[in-house]
C-alpha positions in Angstrom: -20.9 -16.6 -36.3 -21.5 -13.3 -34.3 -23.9 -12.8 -31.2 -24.2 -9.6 -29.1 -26.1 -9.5 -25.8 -27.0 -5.9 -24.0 -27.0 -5.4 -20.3 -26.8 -2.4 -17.9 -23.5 -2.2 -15.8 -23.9 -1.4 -11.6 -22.2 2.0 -13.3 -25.5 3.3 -14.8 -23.9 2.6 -18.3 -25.5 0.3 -20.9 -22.6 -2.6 -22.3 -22.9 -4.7 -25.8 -20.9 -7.0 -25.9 -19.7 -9.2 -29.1 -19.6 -12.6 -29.1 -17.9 -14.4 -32.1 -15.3 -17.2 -33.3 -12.1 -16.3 -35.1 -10.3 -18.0 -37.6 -9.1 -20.2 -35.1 -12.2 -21.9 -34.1 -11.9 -20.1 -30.7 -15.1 -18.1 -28.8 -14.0 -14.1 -28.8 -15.7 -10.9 -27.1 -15.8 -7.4 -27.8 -17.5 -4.9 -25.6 -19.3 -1.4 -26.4 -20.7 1.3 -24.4 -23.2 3.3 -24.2 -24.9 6.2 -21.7 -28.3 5.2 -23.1 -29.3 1.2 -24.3 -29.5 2.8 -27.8 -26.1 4.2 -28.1 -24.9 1.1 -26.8 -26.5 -0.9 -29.2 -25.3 1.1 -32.3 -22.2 0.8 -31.6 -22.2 -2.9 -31.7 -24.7 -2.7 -35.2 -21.6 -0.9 -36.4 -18.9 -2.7 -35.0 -20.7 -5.9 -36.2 -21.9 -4.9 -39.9 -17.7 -3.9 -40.1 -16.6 -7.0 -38.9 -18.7 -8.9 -41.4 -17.8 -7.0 -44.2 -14.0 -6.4 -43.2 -13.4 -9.5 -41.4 -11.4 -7.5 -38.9 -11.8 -7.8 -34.8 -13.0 -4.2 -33.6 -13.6 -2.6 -30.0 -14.2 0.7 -28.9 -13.2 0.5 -25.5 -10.9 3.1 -23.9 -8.9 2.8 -21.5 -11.1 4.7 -18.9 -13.9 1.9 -19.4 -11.0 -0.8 -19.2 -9.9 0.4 -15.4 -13.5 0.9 -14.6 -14.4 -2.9 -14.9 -11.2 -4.1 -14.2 -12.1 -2.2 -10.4 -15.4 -3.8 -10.4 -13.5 -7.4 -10.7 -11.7 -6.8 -7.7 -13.7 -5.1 -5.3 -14.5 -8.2 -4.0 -11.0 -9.4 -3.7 -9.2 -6.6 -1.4 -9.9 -4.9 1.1 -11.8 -1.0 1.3 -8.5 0.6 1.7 -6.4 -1.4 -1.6 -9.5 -0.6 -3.8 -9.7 3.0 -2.6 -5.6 3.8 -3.6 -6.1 1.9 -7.1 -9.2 3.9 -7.9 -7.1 7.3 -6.6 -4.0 6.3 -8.5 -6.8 5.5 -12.0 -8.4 9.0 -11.0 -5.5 10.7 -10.3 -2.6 9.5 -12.5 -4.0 6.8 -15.6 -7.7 8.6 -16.8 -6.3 12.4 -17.0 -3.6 10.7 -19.7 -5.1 7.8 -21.4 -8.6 7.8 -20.3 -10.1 8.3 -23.8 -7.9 6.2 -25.2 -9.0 3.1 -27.1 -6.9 -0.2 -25.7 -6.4 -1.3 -29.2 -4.5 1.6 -30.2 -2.0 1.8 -26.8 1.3 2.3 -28.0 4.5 1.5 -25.5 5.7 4.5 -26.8 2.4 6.8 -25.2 3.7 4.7 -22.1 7.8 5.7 -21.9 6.0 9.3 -22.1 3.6 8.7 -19.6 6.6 7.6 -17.3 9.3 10.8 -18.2 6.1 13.3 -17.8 6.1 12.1 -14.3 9.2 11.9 -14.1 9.5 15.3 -14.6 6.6 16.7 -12.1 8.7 14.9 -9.5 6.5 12.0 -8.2 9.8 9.5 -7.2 10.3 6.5 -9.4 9.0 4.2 -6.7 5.4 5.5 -6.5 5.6 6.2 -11.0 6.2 1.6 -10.5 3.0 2.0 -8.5 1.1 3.5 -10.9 2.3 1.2 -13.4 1.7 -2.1 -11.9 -1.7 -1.5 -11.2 -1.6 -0.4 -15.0 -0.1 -3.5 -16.1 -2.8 -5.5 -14.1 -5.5 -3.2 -16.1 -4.3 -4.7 -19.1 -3.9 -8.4 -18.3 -7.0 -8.3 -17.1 -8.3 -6.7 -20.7 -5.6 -8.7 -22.6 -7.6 -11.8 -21.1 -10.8 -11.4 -21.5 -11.1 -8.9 -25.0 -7.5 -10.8 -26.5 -6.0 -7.1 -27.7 -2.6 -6.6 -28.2 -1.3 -5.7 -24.1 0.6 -2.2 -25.0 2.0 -2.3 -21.2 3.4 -5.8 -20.8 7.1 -5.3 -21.1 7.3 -2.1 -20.0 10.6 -1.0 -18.2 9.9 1.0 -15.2 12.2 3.6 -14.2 15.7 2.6 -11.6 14.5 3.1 -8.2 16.4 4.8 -5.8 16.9 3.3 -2.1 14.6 5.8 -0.3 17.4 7.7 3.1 16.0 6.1 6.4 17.0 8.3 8.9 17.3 6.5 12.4 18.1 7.3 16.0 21.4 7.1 17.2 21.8 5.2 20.5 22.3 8.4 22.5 19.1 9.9 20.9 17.6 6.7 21.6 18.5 7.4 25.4 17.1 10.5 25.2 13.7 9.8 23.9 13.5 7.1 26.7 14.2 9.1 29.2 11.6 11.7 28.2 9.1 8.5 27.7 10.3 7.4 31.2 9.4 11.0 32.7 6.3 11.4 30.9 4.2 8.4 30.9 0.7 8.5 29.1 -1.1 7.6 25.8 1.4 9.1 23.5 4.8 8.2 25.0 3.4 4.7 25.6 2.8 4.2 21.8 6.0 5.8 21.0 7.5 3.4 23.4 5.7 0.5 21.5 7.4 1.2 18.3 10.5 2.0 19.5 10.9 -1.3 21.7 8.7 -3.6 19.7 8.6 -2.4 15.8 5.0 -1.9 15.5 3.5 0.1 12.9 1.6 3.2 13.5 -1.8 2.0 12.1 -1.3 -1.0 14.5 -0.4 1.3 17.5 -3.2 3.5 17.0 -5.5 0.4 16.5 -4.3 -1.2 19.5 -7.0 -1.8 22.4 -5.9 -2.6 25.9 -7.6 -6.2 25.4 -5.1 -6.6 22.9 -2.4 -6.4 25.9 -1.6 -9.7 28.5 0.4 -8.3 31.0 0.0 -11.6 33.1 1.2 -13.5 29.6 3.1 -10.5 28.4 2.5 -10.5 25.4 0.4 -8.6 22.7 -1.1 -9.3 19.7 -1.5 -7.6 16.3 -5.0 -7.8 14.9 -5.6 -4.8 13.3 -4.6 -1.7 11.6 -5.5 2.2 11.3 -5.4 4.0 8.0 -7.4 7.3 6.4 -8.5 6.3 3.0 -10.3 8.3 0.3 -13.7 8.1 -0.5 -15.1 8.0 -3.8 -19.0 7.3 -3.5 -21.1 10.7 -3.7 -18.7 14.0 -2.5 -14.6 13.1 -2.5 -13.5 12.9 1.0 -11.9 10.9 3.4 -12.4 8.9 6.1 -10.5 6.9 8.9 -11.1 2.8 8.9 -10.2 0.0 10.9 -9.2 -2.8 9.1 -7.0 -6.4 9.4 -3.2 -5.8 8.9 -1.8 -5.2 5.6 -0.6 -9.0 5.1 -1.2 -12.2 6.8 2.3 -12.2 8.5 1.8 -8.7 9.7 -0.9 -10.7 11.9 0.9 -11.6 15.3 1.8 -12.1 18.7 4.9 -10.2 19.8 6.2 -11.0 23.5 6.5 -7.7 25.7 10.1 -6.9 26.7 10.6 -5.8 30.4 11.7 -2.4 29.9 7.5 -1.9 28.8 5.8 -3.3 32.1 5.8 -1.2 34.2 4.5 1.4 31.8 1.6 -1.1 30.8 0.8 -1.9 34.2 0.9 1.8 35.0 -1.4 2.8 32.1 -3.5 -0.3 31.9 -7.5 0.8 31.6 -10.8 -1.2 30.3 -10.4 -3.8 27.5 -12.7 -2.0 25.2 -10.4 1.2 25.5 -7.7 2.1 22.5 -4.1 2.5 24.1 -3.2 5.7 22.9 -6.3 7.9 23.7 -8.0 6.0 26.7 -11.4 6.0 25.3 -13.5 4.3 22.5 -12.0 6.6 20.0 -8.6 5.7 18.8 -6.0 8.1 17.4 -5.5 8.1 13.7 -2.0 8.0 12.5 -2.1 11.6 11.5 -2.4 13.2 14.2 0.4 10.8 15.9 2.7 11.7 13.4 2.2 15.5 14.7 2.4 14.5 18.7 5.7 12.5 17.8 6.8 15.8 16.2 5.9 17.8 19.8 7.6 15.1 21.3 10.6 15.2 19.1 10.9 19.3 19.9 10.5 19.0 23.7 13.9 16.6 23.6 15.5 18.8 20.8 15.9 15.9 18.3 15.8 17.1 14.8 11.8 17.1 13.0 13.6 15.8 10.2 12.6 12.1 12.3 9.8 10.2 10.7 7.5 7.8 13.2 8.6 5.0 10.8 11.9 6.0 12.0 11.7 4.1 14.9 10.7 1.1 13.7 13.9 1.0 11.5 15.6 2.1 15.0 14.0 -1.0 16.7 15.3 -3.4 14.1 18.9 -2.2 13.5 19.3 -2.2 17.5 18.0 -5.6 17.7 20.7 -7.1 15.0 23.3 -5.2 16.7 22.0 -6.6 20.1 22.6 -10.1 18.5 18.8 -11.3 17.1 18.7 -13.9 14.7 17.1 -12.6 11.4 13.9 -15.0 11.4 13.2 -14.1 14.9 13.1 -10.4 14.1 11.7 -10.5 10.8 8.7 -12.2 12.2 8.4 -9.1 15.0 8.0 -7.0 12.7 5.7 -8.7 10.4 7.3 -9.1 7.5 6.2 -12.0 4.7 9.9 -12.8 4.5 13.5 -12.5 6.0 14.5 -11.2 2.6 12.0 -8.2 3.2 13.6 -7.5 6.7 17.3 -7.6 5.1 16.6 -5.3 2.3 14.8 -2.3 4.1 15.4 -2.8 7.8 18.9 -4.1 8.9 21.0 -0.7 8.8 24.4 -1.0 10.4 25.6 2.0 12.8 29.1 3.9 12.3 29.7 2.2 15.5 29.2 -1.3 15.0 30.8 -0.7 11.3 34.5 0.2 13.5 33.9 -2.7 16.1 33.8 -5.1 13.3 36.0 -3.2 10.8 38.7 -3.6 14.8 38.5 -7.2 14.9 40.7 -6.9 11.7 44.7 -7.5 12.9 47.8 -7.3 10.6 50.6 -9.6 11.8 53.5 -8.4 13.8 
């Protein structure tokens, strides 16, 4: 038995969908599409009378119409600034290749080309496994609720390369600190913060001065700073305040001494962010570019990422003798595994102590 029902989508288009039982005895759906109800609707007469006659299981959606719903299914579920980079990566990356492709005919094949096309414009392998997980979730979601064939399940993504952190030595380290130490304000302070504590720098640049209890010393990590792209009416972009980017990365991390005085000396209303001194924080952006300044006025090398320093903090704390689980929940990571992997990098220095407590026997 076959039913279709029509309805029109928050998108402005008009959807049939196709209700019937297979051979199986089990309830299957096909959708259709339409800019007008009509269209819409003919499709489905088509689709239907074909289905009758040919006994075959027929849809018409593309892949472009897939990602489209699949976004509406999880608006709900993450936050403004996870929907806005799935919807850039669809834009940008799936639509312009497969977008008028119907999900019934997606070969792995199209896929492996999809990947060495992108391959060859440059984009690194880790961002091309981006693309394609959010791909893969596309289709799970489609393979669920329409039962086609899912063309991306299996696929291999390309070997990812361990990205070159560069970090500061300790005698850069020193030197920074001593610049920080002679120039106290908004800027050296959250350059301070990452260096000595590991914060991130949407959580620096979202930090208010409530957020700091000197008398406790400690802070606490509530929120995060990030400019996102907007998609409803004209393309642009905005700057947003949200909750970190996990659960863990929600936390209290206790003030070491060396910061005090600094605090104290800087301390201003509760209200106030901690890098600009007003009601108007600093977005990450244009941190990135005072870190640069800061970088050139001490004759480090630009080449010096803000991240840098949180990789800094962390390798100087294992070297300093922190347990992993203590540090791995300063910075905010889910797991120790996480802090293992992509923070714990030994110096040349620490390599030779420990490669020195080797003896040979006289």
């Amino acid at each position: 038995m076959i039913r279709g029902s029509t309805y029109q989508r928050k998108d402005g288009r008009w959807e049939c969908r196709l209700s019937f039982v297979d051979e199986n005895g089990r309830r299957r759906y096909r959708s259709f599409y339409g800019k007008t109800k009509k269209e819409a609707e003919y499709k489905l007469e088509v689709a239907s009378r074909s289905m009758v006659e040919k006994k075959e299981e027929i849809t018409e959606m593309t892949v472009k119409d897939l990602a489209t719903e699949w976004l509406y299914a999880v608006k709900n579920r993450v936050k403004e600034s996870t929907l806005c980079n799935y919807r850039m990566k669809i834009e940008k990356h799936i639509v312009p290749a497969f977008g008028s492709v119907q999900c019934t005919v997606m070969k792995a094949r199209m896929v492996y080309e999809f990947i060495e096309k992108k391959l060859g414009e440059g984009l690194s392998a880790r961002y091309i496994t981006d693309i394609m997980t959010l791909f893969k979730s596309i289709f799970r979601y489609g393979a669920r609720e329409y039962d086609f064939k899912n063309a991306v399940d299996g696929i291999i993504m390309p070997k990812k390369t361990k990205p070159e952190i560069k970090m500061l030595d300790k005698k850069q380290i020193d030197t920074l600190s001593a610049y920080i130490n002679n120039n106290q304000n908004g800027t050296t302070l959250g350059i301070a913060l990452s260096l000595y504590t590991g914060m991130r720098i949407g959580e620096v640049c979202a930090l208010r001065w409530q957020d700091i209890d000197i008398e406790k010393r400690i802070l606490t990590v509530s929120h995060t700073i990030q400019r996102i792209q907007c998609f409803e009416g004209e393309r642009r972009t905005k700057v947003v305040i949200t909750e970190p980017k996990s659960e863990s990365s929600r936390r209290v991390i206790p003030i070491p001494d060396c910061l005090l005085p600094m605090l104290e000396q800087l301390s201003d209303k509760p209200d106030r962010f901690v890098l600009s001194g007003s009601l108007k924080p600093v977005e990450p952006r244009t941190m990135q570019n005072r870190f640069k300044r800061v970088l050139n006025n001490v004759n480090l090398p630009s080449t010096f990422r803000y991240h840098s320093l949180r990789h800094s903090m962390a390798s100087t704390a294992i070297e300093l003798g922190f347990d992993v689980k203590t540090l791995s929940e300063i910075l905010g990571h889910s797991s120790v595994q996480i802090t293992l992997d992509r923070y714990i990098h030994s110096s040349m220095e620490h390599k030779r102590s420990c490669m020195n407590l080797l003896t040979m026997a006289s």
